[in-house]
C-alpha positions, 0 to 999 in steps of 0.5 A: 384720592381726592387729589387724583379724581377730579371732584363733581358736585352735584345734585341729583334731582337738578336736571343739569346734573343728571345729565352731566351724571349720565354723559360721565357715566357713559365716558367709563369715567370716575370722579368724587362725588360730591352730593349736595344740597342746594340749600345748604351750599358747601364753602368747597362749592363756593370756593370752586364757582361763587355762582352757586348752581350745580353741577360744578366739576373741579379738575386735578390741574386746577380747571373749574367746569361748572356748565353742565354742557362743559362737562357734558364735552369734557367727558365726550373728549375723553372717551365716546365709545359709541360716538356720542359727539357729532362729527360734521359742522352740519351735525355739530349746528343741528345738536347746537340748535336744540341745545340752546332751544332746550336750555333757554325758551323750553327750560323757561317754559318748563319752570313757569308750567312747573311752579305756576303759582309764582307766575299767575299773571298766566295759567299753567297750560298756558306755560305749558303751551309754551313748552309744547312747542318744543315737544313738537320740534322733538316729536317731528325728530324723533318721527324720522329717528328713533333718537334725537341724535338719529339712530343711536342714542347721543348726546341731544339724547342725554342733555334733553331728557331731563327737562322733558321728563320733568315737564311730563311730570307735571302732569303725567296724565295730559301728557300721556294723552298728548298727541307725542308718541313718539316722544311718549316712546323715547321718554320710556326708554331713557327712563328705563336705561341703566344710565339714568337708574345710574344718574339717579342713585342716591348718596348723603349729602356730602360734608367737609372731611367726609371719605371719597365716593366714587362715581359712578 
């Protein structure tokens, strides 16, 4: 069966891979999940994508995904029932910009507010006023539209929400008093979709001759 489905290592507390997770669940897609654990790299893994980093998706004929956004595509192509995907070179540059916004400045921002300690030549709210103004970018959106992708849930949606509910979580009590609510609001409701509940599910860590798990 391994040779049939295609075969998705992951993580599930790596927000790359949650959101790879919910844009293949969202696709009605199924692969064999390969829970791991970061330190503790199985050979598979490596053999598939020497970088080490996950999520990694290993297609049947023979294709490596191991871009979470590249999975995030890959699913999308194959089925968007609710048309997920911009359709417009307008739509397609605006989902471009917070993408590359999230990924790069925020996800940076996000990891020194995080682990201040290891960058102490800053305090942790000044990290996190770097991330702020990122949430201010979504903020303003999300004031106009009740998602980022506009009036229905998207792919913005979807690869975003991760990395701001870690950052929320780093200091949930500031951030529930932080001028966003708007955001506060859209954090609730991807925190309560059965995407994410879906996305969060816990499986063993995955060992070489272990049976198929099926995802989702």
């Amino acid at each position: 069966m391994d040779s049939e489905l295609p075969v998705l290592y992951s993580f599930r507390r790596c927000p790359f891979a949650i959101r790879a997770r919910m844009a293949i669940s969202y696709s009605g897609l199924h692969v064999a999940l390969r829970e791991v654990v970061l330190r503790d790299l199985p050979a598979a893994l490596l053999r598939c994508s020497p970088k080490g980093t996950v999520p990694v998706l290993a297609l049947p004929d023979g294709r490596v995904l191991d871009e979470s956004r590249d999975i995030i595509d890959w699913a999308l192509a194959q089925h968007d029932p609710d048309l997920w995907r911009p359709l417009t070179p307008v739509r397609q540059a605006d989902l471009l910009s917070l993408l590359n916004d999230n990924d790069n400045r925020f996800k940076q921002a996000l990891d020194r507010y995080k682990y201040a300690e290891r960058y102490p030549e800053h305090t942790a709210a000044h990290h996190r006023a770097g991330g702020e103004r990122f949430l201010d970018r979504l903020e303003r959106r999300l004031a106009r539209h009740e998602w980022l992708s506009g009036d229905g849930m998207g792919t913005a949606d979807i690869a975003i929400f991760p990395f701001v509910r870690q950052f929320a979580h780093v200091d949930s009590d500031w951030f529930m008093q932080s001028p966003y609510p708007h955001l506060q609001d859209w954090l609730e409701r991807l925190l309560h979709s059965a995407l994410f509940a879906g996305a969060m599910r816990k499986y063993p860590q995955w060992r070489e001759g272990d049976a198929v798990t099926v995802f989702p």
